[in-house]
N, C-alpha and C positions, 0 to 999 in steps of 0.2 A: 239499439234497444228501443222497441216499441213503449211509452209508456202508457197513462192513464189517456183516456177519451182518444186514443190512436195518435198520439204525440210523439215526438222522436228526440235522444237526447244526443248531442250535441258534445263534440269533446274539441277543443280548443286549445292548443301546446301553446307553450312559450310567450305567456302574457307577460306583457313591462309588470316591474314591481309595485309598482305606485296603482296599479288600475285600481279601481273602486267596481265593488256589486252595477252600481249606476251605469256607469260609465262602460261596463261590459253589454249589459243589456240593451243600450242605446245603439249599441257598433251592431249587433246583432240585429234589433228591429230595423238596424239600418240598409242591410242585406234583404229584409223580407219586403220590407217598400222598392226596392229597386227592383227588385225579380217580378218577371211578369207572370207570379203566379196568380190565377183566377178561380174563383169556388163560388159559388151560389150558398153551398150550404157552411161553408167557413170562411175565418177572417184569418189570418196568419197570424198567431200572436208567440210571446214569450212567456211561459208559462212559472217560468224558475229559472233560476242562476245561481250559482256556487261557482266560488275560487278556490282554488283546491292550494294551499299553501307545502309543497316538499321538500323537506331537508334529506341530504344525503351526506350525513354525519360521517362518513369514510373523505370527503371527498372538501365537506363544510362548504358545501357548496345548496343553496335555494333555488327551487322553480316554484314558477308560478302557472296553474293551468285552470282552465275552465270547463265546468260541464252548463249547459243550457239547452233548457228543453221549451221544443220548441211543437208546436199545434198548426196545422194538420202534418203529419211527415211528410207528405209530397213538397210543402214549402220547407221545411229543414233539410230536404235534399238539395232543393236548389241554393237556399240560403250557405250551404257546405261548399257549393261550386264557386259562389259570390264573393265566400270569405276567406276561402284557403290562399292563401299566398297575400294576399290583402294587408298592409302596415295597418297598424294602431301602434299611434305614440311615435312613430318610427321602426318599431319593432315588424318584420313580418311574423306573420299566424298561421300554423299549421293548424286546418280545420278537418275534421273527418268525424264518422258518426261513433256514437260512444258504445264501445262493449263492453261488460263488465267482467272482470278477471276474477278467476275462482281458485281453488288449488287444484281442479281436476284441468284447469282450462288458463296455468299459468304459462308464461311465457318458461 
């Protein structure tokens, strides 16, 4: 999903329980510094981040997931290649771009 100023958001499964806002955003700039992405007219940044806390009260079981959006999309697609499989904490990260679920367009 395209966001504001041609941004791209960022969907991020399976984060440890303990992560922090900070601590997410850091793992994440940490992928756009390593990526040899190059712009003239942009800088790769992190623009927001949310931790999406899930209970699934059938099961009593918590996930923890991340959306983060990231500026220009060209670098949040590579940042996606960078991060997908990638440990934080020890945990691996499933990374992929974010689409937003509707009721015409639910699973």
């Amino acid at each position: 999903m395209l966001g504001k100023r041609g941004a791209l958001m960022l969907f991020l499964r399976g984060l440890p329980h303990d992560l922090t806002r900070k601590e997410l955003k850091a793992f994440v700039q940490s992928a756009l510094k390593s990526s040899d992405y190059r712009s003239f007219a942009f800088k790769a940044t992190v623009c927001s981040c949310t931790i999406l806390r899930i209970t699934d009260q059938s099961k009593d079981t918590v996930e923890h997931h991340g959306l983060v959006e990231v500026q220009p999309a060209k670098a949040a697609m590579q940042a996606i290649e960078e991060l997908n499989g990638k440990e934080l904490k020890g945990v691996p990260i499933e990374a992929r771009r974010y689409h937003p679920r509707t009721p015409l367009r639910d699973r």
